[in-house]
C-alpha positions, 0 to 999 in steps of 0.5 A: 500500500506504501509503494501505491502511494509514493507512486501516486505521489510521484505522478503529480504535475508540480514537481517537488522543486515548486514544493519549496515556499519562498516568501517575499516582502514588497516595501512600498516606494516613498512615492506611493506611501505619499499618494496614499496619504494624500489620496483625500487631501485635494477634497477641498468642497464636499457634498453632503445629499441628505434624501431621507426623511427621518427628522433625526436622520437615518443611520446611514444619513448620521454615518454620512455626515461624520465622515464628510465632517471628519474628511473636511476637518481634515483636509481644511474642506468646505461642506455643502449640504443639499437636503433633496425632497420631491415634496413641497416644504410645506407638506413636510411638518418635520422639516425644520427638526431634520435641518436642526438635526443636520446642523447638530451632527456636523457641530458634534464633528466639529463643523458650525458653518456650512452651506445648505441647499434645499431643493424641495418640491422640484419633481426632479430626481435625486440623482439628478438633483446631486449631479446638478449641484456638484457640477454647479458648485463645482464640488470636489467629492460627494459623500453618502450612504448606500442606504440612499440607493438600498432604499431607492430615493438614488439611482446608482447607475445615473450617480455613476454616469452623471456626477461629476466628481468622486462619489464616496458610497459608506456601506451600511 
């Protein structure tokens, strides 16, 4: 039964030279480790879109706003906050407690001035709404939860073909 199993052994298309480990080590050159530092520091307006409706603004909406906050703080960045709804403003009772739940989650991050857009009641989509704005401002990076597109309120696909600038999707 040995004999059968050496055989066999002996049969195998790796031969036992391509059997010996080798480990290597790649250093990363000073060029690339600068890139990777610096990969977010050109982020100098970002776009914070809040689709929801949640007052005190959904998980993903909270998750969103900390990391825009953080990324701005960081590289010195200014924030644009574009609250997107296809109703009216009037038709939206908690409308004012969301706008105050926005301004509370960037000033827990640090961030007490910002810009904020609302565009309410247009009948335009989301996605198309977002394009326009960081086209218009000319923004840097827009900075949003994929619950947006879980739920629906954004189109994956147009923000892929029609934002203008780097979209940073927060997994849930």
């Amino acid at each position: 039964m040995d004999g059968a199993f050496i055989y066999a052994r002996n049969l195998s298309i790796f031969p036992r030279i391509n059997r010996v480990g080798h480990k290597a080590k790649a250093e990363p050159r000073e060029s690339e480790v600068n890139i990777e530092a610096d990969a977010f520091s050109h982020f100098k307006h970002l776009l914070l879109p809040i689709t929801d409706r949640n007052p005190y603004l959904s998980e993903g909406t909270r998750q969103a706003a900390a990391t825009t906050a953080a990324l701005a703080k960081k590289n010195g960045a200014e924030i644009t906050v574009v609250v997107i709804d296809e109703k009216q403003k009037e038709s939206l009772p908690e409308h004012e407690t969301q706008l105050a739940s926005v301004r509370w989650h960037l000033s827990e991050s640090g961030f007490k001035e910002f810009k904020l857009l609302e565009r309410l009641g247009e009948g335009s989509r989301p996605t198309a709404i977002i394009g326009e704005v960081a086209d218009d401002l000319n923004l840097d990076l827009v900075v949003m939860s994929m619950e947006a597109i879980h739920s629906k309120h954004v189109d994956a696909n147009l923000l892929a073909e029609f934002i203008p600038c780097p979209v940073l999707l927060l997994p849930l």
